[in-house]
ZAMARGU-4260 file (C-alpha; in steps of 0.2 Angstrom, whole numbers, plus 5000, padded with zeros to 4 digits):
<rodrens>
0) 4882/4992/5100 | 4877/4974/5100 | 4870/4974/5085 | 4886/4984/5077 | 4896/4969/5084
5) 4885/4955/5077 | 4884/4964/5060 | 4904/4966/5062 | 4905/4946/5065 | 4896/4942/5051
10) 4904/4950/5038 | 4919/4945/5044 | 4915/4926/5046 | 4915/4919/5027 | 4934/4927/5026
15) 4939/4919/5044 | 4932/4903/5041 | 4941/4903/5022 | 4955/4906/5030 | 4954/4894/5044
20) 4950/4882/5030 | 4964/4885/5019 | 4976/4884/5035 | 4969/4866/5041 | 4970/4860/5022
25) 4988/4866/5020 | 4994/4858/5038 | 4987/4839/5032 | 4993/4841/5017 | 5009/4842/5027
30) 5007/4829/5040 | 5003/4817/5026 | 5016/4819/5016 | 5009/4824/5001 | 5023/4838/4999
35) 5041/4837/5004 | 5041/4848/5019 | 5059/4856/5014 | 5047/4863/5000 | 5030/4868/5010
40) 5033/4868/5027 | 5018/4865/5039 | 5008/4883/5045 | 5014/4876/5063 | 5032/4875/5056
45) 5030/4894/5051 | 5021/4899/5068 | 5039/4893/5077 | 5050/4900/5062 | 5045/4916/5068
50) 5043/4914/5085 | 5061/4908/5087 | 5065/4925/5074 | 5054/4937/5082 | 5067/4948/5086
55) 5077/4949/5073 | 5059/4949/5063 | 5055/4963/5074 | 5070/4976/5067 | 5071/4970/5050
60) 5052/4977/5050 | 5057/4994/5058 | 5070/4996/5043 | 5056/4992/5029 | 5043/5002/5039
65) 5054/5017/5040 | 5057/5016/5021 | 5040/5015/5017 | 5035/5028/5024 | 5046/5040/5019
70) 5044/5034/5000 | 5023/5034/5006 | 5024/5054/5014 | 5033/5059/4999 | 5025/5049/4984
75) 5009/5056/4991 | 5014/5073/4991 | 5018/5074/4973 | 5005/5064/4969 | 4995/5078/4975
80) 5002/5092/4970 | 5003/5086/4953 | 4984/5082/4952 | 4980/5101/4958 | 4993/5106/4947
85) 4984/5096/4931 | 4966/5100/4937 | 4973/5119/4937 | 4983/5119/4922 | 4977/5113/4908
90) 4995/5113/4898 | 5000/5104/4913 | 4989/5091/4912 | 4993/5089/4892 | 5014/5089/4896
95) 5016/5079/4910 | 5000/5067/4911 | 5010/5056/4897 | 5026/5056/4905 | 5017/5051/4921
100) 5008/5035/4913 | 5024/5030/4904 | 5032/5029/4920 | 5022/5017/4925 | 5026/5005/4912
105) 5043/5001/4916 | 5042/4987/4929 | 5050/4993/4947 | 5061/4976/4946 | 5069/4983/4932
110) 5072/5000/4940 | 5077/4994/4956 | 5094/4987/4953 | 5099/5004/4942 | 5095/5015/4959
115) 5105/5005/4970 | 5117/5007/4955 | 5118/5028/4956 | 5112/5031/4974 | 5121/5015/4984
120) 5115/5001/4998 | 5107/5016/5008 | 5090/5020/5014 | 5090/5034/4996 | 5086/5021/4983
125) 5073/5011/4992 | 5062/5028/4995 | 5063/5035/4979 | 5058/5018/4971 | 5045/5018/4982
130) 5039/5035/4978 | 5039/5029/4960 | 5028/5016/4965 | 5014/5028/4976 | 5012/5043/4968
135) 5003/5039/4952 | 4988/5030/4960 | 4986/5046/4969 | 4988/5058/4957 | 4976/5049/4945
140) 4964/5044/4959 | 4966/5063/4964 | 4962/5068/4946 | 4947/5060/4944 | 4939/5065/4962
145) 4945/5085/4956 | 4937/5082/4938 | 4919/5072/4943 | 4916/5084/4953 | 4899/5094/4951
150) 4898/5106/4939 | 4883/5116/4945 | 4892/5119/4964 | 4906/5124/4957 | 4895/5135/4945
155) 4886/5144/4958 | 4900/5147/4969 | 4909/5155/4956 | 4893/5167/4953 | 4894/5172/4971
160) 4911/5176/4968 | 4921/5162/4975 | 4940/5162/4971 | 4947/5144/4964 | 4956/5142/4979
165) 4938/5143/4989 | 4930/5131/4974 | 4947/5119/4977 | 4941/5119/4995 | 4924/5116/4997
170) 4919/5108/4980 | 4933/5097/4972 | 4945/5091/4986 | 4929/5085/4998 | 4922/5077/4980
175) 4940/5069/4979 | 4940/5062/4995 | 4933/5045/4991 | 4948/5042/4976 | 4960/5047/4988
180) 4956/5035/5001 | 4954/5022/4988 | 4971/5027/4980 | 4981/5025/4998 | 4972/5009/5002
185) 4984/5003/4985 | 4998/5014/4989 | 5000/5008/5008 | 5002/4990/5003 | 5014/4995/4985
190) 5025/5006/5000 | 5028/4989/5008 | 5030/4977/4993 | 5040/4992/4986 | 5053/4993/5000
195) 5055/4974/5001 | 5057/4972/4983 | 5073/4986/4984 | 5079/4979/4997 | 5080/4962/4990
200) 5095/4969/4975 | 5105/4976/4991 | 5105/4985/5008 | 5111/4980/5026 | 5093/4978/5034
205) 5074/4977/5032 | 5062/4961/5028 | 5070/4959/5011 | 5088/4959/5015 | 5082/4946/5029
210) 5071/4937/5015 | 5088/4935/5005 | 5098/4929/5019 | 5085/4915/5022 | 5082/4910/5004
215) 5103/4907/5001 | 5100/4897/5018 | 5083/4886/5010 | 5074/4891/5026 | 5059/4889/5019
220) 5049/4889/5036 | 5056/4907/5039 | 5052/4913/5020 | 5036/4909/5024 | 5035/4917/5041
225) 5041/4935/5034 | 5029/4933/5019 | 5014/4931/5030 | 5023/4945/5041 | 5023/4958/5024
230) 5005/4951/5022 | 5000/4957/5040 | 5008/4974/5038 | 5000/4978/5022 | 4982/4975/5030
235) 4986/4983/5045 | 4991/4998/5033 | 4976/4996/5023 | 4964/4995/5040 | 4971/5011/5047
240) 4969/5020/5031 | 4951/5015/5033 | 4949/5019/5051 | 4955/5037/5045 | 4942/5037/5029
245) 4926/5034/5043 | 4934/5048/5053 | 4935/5060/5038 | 4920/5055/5029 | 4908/5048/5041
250) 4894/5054/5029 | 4898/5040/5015 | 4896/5028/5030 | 4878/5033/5031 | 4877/5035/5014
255) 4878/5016/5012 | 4865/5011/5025
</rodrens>
């Protein structure tokens, strides 16, 4: 257990003492002078920007939260069922594998203000921009995981008589697993920016509309408090997601040793 802690503090040192750097570089930079500090407040400037806002930080994060993860839950289930149905389909995979890549080439801030446009200031246009934002990576990642996996296992199983839905579950979606987790660790931190970003072109709460409100105001000390607030979000996102891949796949763990 000691040895798991000390090999924890060491990997995680050069990224603390990086930051740690970067922070006390950024406040002399401050204290000299060097930048107006209407334009870069100091990191202690932030640190009291959003202690004095913590409340009102507090439920603008439960707004976005709640958006991104209904846009999260639902981009990931169609990003799902649309890999299985590809891998499964082959006419599927020609008809609607293009239409999905295309998709993907319109930038979301363009999107974004025609949503609000057809579905209004509510919590509607925010999740289903941010399902446009999660389901690819899954579906692609998903793909990939279905379609690498081996050829010989699911060769075998089929000469014992194995139906697809019994190759599906013990061949291709444990072979998948590594793409999925990878593919949620992306898509945890696109539901965030995603909801933020829609919330910017309208709505009545959430980090964005609060972002907005502080911006017209030139706040800059709170700007930066709710960017490093997103920021915290998304890696405690991504951190869960890989506290729930070392649960699922504690083999790859060993794997690595």
């Amino acid at each position: 257990m000691i040895k798991k802690s000390q090999n924890t503090i060491r990997n995680k040192l050069p990224a603390v003492t990086a930051v740690a750097l970067l922070l006390i570089i950024w406040q002399l930079i401050c204290l000299l002078g060097l930048v107006p500090q209407y334009m870069l407040p100091s990191p202690v400037d932030v640190i009291k920007a959003f202690i004095s806002d913590r409340e009102l930080l507090f439920k603008n994060s439960l707004i976005t939260l709640q958006e991104a993860f209904a846009g999260l839950a639902l981009g990931v289930s169609i990003g799902f069922f649309a890999a299985v149905l590809m891998d499964r389909y082959e006419i599927f995979y020609k008809a609607f594998y293009p239409v999905m890549v295309i998709t993907q080439t319109v930038p979301t801030v363009a999107i974004a203000p025609l949503l609000v446009l057809w579905f209004g200031y509510e919590m509607l246009p925010k999740i289903i921009l941010i399902i446009l934002s999660t389901f690819f990576p899954v579906a692609v990642g998903l793909l990939d995981g279905f379609r690498s996996a081996d050829k010989d296992a699911i060769g075998l199983l089929r000469s014992m008589g194995a139906s697809n839905s019994q190759i599906f579950r013990y061949i291709k979606f444990p072979s998948a697993l590594p793409q999925l987790f990878s593919a949620l660790r992306i898509t945890v931190a696109y539901s965030i920016v995603g909801a933020v970003i829609s919330e910017w072109l309208g709505g009545f709460g959430g980090l964005g509309v609060y972002m907005t409100r502080v911006k017209k105001a030139f706040a800059f000390d709170k700007m930066f408090a709710v960017i490093f607030l997103i920021s915290a979000i998304s890696l405690l996102l991504m951190a869960l997601v890989n506290l729930a891949e070392k649960k699922f796949m504690p083999y790859r763990k060993l794997n690595k040793k």
